[in-house]
Backbone as a ProteinNet text record, in pm:
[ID]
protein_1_A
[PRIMARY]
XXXXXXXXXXXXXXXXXXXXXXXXXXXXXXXXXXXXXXXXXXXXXXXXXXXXXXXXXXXXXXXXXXXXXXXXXXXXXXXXXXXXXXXXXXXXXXXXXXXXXXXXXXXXXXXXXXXXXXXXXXXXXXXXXXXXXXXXXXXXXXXXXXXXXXXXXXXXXXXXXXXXXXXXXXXXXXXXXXXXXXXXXXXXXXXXXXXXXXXXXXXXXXXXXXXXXXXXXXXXXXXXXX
[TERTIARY]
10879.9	10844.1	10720.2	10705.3	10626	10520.6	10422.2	10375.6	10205	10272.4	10157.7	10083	9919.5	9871.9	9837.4	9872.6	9848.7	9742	9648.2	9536.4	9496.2	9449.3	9473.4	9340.2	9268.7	9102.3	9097.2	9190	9142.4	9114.8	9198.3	9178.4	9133.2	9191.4	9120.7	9157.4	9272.9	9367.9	9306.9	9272	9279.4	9392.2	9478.8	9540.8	9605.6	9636.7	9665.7	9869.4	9874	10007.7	10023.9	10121.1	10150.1	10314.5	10350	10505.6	10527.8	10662.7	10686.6	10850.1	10857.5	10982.9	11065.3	11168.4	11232.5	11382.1	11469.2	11572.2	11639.4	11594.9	11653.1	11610.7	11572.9	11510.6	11378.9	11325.9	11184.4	11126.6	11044.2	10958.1	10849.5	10791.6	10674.2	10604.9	10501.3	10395.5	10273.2	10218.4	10178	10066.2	9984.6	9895.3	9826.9	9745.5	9776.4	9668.4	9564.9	9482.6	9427.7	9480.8	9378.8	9229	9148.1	8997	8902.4	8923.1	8828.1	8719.3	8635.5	8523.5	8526.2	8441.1	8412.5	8532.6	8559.5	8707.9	8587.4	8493.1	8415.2	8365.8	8396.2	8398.6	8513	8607.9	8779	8865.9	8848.9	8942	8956.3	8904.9	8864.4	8940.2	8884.2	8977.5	9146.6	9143.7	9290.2	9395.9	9314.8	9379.3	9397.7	9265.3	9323.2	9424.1	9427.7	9545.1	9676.9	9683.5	9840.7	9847.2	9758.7	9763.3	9822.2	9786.2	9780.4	9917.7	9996.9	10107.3	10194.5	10207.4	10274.1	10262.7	10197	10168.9	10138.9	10048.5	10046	9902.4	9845.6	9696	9654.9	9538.5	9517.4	9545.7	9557.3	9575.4	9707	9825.5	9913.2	9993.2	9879.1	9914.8	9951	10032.2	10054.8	10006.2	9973.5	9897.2	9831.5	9757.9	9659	9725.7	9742.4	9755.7	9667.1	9578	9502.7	9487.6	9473.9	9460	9391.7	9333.8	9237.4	9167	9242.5	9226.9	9373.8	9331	9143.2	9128	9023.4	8998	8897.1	8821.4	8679.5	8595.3	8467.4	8396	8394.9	8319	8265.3	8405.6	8518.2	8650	8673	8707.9	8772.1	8660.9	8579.8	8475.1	8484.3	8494.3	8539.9	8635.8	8751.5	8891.2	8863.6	8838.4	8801.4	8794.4	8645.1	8557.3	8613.9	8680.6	8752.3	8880.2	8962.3	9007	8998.5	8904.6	8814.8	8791	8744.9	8652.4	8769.1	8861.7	8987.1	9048.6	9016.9	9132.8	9039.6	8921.9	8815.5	8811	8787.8	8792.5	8913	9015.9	9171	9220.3	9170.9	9239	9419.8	9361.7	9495.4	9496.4	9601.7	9594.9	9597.3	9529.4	9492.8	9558.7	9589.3	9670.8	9600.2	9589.3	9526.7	9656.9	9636.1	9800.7	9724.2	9764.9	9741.9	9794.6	9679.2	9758	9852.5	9838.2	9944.5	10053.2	10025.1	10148.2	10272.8	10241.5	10270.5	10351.3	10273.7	10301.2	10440.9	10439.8	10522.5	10662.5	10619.3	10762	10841.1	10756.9	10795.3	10854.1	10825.8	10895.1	11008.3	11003	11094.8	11218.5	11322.7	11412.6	11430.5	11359.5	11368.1	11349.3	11261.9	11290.4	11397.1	11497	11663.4	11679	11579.4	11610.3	11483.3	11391.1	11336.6	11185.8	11098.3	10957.9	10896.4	10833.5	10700.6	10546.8	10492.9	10353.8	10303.4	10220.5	10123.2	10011.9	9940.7	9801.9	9769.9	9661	9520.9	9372.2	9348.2	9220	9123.7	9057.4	8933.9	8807.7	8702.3	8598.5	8616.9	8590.7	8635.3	8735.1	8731.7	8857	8923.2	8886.3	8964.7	9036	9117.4	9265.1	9263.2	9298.3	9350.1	9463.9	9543.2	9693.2	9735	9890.7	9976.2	10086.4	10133.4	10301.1	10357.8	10502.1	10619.6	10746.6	10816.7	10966.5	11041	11178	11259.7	11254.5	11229.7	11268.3	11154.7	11008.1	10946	10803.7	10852.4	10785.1	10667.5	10569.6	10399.3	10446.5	10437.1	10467.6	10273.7	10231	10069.4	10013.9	9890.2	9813	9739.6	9699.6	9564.3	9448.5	9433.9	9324.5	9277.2	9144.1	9085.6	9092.7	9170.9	9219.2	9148.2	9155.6	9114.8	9243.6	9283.9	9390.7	9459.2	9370.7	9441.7	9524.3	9446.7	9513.3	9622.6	9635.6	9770.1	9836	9796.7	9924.4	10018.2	9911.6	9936.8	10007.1	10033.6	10134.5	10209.2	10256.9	10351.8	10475.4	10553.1	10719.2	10784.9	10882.4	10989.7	11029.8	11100	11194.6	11070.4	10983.7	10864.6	10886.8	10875.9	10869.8	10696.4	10647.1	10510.6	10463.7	10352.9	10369.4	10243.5	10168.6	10009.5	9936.7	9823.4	9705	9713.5	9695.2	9681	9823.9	9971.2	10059.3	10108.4	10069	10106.4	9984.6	9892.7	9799.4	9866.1	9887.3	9935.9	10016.4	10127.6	10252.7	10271	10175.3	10082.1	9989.1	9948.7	9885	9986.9	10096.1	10199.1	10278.1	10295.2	10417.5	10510.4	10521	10667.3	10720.6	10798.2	10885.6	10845.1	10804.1	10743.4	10805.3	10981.5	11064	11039.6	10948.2	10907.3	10796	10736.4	10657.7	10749.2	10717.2	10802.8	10755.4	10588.1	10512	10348.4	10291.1	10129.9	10045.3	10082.5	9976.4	9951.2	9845.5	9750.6	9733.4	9848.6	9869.7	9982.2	9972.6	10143.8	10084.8	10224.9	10269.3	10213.9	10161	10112.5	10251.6	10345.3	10461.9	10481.6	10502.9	10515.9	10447	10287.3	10152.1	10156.4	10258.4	10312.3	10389.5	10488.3	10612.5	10526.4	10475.8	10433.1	10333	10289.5	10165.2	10313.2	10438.2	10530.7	10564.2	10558.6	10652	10498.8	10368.5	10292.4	10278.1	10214.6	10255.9	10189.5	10231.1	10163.1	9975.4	9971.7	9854	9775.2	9791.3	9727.6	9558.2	9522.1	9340.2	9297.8	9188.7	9120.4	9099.4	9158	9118.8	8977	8990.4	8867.6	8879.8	8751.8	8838.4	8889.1	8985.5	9046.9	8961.6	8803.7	8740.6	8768.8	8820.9	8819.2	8697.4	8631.1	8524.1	8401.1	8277.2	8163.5	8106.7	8036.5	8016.7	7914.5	7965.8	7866.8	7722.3	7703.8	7529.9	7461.4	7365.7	7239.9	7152.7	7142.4	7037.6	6903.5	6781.8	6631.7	6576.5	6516	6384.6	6266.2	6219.3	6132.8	6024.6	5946.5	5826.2	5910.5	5980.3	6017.3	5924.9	5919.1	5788.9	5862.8	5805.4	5913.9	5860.6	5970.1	5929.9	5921.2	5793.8	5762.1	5839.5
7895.2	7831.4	7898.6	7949.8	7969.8	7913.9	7892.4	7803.4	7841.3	7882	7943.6	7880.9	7896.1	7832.4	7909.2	7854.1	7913.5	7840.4	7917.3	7848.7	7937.5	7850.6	7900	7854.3	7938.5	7902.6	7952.9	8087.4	8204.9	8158.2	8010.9	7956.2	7797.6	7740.5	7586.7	7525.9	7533.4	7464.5	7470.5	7392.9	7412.8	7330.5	7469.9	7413.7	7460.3	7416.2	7422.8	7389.8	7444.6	7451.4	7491.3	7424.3	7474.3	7541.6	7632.2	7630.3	7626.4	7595.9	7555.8	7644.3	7723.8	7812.9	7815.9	7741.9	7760.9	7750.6	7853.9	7872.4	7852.6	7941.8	7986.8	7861.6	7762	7630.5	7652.4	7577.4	7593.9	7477.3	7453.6	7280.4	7352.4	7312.2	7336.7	7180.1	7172.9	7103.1	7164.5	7062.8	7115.6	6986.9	7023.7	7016.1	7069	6974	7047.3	6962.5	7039.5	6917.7	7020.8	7024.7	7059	7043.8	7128.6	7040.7	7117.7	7251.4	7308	7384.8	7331.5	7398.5	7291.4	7299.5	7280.4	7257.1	7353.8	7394.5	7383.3	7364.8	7404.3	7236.9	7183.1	7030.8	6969.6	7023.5	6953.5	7026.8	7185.2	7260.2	7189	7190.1	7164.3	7011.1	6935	6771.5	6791.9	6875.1	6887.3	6951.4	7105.4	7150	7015	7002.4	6892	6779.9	6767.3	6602.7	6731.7	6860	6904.9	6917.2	6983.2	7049.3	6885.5	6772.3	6661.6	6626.9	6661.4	6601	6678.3	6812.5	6870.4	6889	6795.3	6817.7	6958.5	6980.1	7109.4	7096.7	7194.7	7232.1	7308.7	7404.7	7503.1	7630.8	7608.3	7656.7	7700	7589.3	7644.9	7776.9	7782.8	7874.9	8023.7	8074.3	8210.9	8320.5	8262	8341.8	8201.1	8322.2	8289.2	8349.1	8288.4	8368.6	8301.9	8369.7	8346.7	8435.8	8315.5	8448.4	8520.1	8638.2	8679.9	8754.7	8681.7	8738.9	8786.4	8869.6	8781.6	8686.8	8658.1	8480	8435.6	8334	8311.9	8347.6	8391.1	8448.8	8361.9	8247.6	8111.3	8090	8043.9	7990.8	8096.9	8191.4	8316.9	8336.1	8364.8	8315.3	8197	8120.8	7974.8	7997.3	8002.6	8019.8	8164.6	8239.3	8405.5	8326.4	8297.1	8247.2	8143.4	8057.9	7963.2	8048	8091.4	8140.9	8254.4	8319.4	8432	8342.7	8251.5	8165.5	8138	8025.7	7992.9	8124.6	8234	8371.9	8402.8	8431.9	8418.2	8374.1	8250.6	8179.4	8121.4	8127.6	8074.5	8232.9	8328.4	8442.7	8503.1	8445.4	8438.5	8554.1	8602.1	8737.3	8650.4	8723.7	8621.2	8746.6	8752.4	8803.2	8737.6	8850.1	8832.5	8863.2	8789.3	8760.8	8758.9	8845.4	8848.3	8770.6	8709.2	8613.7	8695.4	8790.6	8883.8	8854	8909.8	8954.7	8866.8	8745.1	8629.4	8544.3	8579.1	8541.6	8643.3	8751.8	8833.6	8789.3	8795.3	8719.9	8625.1	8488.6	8387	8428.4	8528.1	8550.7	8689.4	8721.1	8844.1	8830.5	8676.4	8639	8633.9	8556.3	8526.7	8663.5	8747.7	8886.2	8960.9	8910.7	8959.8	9147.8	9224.5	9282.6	9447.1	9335.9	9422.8	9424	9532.5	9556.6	9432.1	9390.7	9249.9	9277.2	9245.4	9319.6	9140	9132.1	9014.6	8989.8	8934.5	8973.2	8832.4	8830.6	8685.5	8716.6	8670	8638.1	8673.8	8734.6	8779.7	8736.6	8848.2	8793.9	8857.5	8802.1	8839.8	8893.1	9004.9	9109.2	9156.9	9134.5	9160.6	9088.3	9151.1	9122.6	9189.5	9115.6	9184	9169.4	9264.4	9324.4	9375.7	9381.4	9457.9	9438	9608.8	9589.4	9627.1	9552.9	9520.2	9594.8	9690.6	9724.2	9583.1	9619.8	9480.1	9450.3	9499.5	9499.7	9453.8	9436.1	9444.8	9462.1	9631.2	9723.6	9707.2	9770.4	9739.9	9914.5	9890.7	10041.8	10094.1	9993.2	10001.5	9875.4	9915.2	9817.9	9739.1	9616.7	9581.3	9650.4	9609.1	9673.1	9603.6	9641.9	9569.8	9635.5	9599.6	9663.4	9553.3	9643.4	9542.9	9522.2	9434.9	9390.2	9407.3	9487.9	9589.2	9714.7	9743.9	9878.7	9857.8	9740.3	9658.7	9679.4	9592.7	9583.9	9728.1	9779.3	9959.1	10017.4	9978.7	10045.1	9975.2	9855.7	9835.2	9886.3	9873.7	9930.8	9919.6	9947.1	9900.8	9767.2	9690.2	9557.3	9474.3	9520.1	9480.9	9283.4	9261	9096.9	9054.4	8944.5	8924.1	8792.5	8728.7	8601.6	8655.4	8545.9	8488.9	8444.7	8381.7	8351.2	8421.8	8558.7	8629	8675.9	8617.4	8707.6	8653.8	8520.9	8492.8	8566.4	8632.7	8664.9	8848.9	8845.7	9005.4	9030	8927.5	8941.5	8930.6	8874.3	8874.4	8945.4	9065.4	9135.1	9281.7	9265.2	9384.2	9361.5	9234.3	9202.4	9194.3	9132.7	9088.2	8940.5	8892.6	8751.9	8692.9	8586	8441.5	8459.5	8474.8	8484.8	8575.6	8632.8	8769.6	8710.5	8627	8536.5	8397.2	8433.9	8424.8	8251.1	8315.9	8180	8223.1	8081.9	8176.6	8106.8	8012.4	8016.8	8097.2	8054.5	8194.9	8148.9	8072.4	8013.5	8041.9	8079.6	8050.7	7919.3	7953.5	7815.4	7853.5	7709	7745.7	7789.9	7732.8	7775.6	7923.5	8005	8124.1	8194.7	8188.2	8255.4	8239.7	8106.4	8085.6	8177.7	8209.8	8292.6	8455.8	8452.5	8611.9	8608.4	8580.5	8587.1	8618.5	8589.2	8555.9	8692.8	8815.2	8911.7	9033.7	8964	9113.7	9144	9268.6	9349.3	9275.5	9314.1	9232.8	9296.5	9460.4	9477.6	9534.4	9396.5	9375.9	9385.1	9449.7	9472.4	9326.7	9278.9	9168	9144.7	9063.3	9013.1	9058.9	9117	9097.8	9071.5	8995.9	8994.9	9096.2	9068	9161.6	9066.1	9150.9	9104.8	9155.4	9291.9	9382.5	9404.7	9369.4	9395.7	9287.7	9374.4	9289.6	9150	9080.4	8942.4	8909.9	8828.8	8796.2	8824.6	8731.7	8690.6	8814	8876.6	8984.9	8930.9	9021.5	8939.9	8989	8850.5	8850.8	8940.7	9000.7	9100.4	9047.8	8954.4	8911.4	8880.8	8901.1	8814.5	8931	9012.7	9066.7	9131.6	9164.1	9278.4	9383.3	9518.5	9656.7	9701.5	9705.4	9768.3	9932.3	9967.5	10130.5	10193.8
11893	11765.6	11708.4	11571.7	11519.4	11400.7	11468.7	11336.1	11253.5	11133.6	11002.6	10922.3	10942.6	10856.5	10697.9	10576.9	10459.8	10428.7	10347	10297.3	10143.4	10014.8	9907.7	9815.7	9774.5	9737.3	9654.8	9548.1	9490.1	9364.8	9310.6	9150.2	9150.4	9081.1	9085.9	9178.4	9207.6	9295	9460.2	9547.6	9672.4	9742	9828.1	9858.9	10036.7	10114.7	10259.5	10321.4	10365.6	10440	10592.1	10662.2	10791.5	10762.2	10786.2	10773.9	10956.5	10988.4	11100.6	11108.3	11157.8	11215.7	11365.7	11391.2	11474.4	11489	11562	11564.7	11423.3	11336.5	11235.2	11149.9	11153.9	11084.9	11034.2	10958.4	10894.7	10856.6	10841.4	10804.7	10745.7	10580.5	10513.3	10504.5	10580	10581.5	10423.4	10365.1	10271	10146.2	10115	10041.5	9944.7	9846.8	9717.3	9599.3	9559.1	9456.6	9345.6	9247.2	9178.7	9119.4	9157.8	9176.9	9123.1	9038.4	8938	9022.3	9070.6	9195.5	9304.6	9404.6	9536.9	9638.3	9647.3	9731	9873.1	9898.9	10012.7	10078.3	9953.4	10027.4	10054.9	10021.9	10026.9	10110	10137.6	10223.4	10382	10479.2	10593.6	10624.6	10535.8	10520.4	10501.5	10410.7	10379.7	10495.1	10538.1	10645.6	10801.9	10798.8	10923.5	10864.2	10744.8	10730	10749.9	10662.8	10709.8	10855.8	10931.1	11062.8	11130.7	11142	11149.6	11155.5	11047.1	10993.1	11008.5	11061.1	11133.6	11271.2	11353.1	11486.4	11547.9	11469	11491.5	11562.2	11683.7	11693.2	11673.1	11664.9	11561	11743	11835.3	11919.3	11923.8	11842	11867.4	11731.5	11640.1	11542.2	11563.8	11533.5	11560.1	11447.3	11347.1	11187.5	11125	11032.9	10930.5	10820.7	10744.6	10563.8	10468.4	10406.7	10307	10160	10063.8	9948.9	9947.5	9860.3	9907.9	9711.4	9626.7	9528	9424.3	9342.4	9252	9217.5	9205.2	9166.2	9179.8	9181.9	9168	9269.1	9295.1	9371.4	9486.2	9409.3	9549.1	9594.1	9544.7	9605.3	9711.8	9661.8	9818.7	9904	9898.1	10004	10050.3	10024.3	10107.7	10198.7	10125.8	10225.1	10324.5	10271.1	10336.2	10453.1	10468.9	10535.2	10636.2	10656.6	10706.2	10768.9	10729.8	10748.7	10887.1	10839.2	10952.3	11075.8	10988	11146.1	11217	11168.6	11251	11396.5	11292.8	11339.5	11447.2	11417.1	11547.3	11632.9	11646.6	11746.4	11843.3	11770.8	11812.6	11883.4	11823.4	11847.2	11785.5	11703.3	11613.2	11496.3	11443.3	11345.8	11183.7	11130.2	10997.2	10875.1	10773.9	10647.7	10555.5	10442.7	10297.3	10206.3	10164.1	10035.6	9893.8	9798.6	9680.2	9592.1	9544.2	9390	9306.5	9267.3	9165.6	9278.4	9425.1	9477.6	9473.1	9503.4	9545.1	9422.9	9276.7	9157	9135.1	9151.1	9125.4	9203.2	9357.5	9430.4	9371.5	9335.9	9275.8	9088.8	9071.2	8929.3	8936.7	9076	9054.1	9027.2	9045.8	9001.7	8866.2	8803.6	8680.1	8583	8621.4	8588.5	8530.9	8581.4	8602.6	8627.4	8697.9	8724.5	8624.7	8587	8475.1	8548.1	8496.7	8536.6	8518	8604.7	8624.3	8609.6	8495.8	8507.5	8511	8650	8652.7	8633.6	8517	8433.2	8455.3	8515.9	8502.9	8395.8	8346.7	8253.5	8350.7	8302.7	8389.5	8279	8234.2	8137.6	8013.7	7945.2	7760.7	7755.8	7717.8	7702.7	7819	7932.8	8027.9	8109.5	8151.2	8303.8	8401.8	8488.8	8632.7	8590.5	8686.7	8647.2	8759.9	8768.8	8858.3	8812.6	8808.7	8811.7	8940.6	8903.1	8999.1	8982.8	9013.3	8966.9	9055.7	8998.4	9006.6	9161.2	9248.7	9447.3	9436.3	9375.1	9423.8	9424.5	9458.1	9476.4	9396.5	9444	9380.6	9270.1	9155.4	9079.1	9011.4	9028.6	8923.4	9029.8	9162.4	9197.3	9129.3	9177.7	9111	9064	8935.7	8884	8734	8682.5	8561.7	8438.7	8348.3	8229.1	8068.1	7978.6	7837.7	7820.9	7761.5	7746.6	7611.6	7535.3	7432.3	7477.7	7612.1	7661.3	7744.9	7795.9	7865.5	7786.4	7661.5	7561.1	7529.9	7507	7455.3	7533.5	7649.3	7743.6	7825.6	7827.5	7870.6	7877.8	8006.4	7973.5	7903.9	7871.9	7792	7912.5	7812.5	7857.1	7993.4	8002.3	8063.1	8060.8	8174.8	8144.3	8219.6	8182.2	8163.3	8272.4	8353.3	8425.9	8435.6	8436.5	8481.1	8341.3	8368.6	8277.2	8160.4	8170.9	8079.1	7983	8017.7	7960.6	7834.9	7745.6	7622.8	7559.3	7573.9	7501.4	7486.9	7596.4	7603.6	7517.1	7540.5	7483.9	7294.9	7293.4	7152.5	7101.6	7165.6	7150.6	7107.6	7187.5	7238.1	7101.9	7054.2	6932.5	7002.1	7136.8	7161.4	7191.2	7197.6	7149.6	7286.5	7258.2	7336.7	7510	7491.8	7584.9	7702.4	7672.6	7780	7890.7	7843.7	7939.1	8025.1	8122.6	8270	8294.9	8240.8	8337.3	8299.6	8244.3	8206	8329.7	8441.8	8558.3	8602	8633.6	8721.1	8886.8	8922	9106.8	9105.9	9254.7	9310.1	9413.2	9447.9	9531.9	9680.3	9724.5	9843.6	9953.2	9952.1	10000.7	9994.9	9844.5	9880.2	9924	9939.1	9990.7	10189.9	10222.9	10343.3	10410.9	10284.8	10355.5	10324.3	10265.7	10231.8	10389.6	10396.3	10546.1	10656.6	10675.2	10764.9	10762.3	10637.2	10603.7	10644.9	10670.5	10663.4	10823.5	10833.1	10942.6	11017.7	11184.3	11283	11316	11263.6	11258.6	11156.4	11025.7	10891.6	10945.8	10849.9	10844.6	10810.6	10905.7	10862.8	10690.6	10639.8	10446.3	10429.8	10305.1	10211.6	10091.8	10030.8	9892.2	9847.5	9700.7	9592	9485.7	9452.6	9302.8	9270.8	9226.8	9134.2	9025.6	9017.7	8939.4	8971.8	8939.5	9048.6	8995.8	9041.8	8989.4	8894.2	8767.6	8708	8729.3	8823.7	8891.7	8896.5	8849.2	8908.8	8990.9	9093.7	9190.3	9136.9	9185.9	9145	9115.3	9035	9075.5	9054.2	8918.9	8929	9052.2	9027.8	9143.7	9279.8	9316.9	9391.3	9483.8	9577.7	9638.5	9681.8	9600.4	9631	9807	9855.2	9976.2	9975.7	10057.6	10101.6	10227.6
[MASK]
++++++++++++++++++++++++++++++++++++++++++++++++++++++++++++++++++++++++++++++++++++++++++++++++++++++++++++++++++++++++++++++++++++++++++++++++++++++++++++++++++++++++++++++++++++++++++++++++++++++++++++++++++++++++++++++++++

């Protein structure tokens, strides 16, 4: 029996899952709040009520999957962070799952077979982005684009999903119908099964910011060191 913990911090939403796998059967244990900020006071409660409710102990986990981006600074550091610790100490292998990636899975159907570019709102004029050919396949990684220059090059027959794709798609001059989906979450479920599909020797998560954080650190009153 195999049993996965998902954990999901990267947007407003905090949210936790156990999936549970045996003999070709599956059980998704699962939780879910949308809560804007302090994912750092609510994660920990939540994981123990699923872990709880799937009889699960954290001893008996065989993975970690966590998002890992992009998405708000303080949130993925939370989960990162939790996450790590769990994998640490349990000795358990932990997976970083991408919000695009994950968004993309969940829309590659509806696609019907056409390029997936997955765009989130980042600051002013910009997006994070990734395209998808129809399998899949990562064709354009993550990365931070103005979203005039998105527009300016999209594919042909290009279909659109995240935060950012009614703006795109309005930017591009193309018909409403091309947007898939404008959340900027997937489902803690599919961020579950994606942790199930990565390799057994995935590099410890780090975030995916793609671009550095607001905040400048102090200088004022600073003392330059010699």
């Amino acid at each position: 029996m195999n049993r996965l913990l998902a954990i999901d911090t990267a947007q407003t939403t905090c949210a936790a899952a156990v999936l549970v796998r045996s003999d070709g059967d599956s059980m998704l244990y699962r939780r879910s709040a949308v809560i804007g900020r302090g994912h750092a006071e609510v994660l920990l409660g939540m994981i123990g009520d699923v872990m709880a409710e799937a009889g699960c102990a954290f001893s008996d986990l065989s993975r970690i999957a966590v998002t890992n981006g992009p998405g708000s600074f303080t949130g993925l550091r939370v989960g990162l962070s939790v996450a790590r610790g769990f994998a640490l100490v349990m000795n358990t292998p932990v997976a970083g799952i991408s919000t695009l990636d994950a968004i993309a899975r969940e829309q590659r159907k509806p696609a019907g077979g056409h390029p997936l570019l997955v765009a989130l709102t980042a600051r002013e004029d910009e997006v994070y982005a990734a395209l998808y050919g129809a399998d899949g396949q990562v064709l354009e990684a993550p990365h931070v684009a103005r979203l005039a220059d998105l527009a300016a090059g999209l594919p042909d027959a290009c279909r659109l999903a995240g935060s950012a794709a009614p703006a795109l798609a309005s930017a591009a001059g193309l018909p409403g119908d091309v947007v898939l989906t404008a959340s900027a979450e997937a489902d803690i479920g599919t961020i579950a099964w994606l942790g199930t599909e990565a390799p057994a020797d995935a590099p410890q998560p780090v975030p995916l910011y793609l671009r550095p954080a607001d905040a400048k650190p102090q200088t004022r009153g600073r003392i330059e060191r010699i």
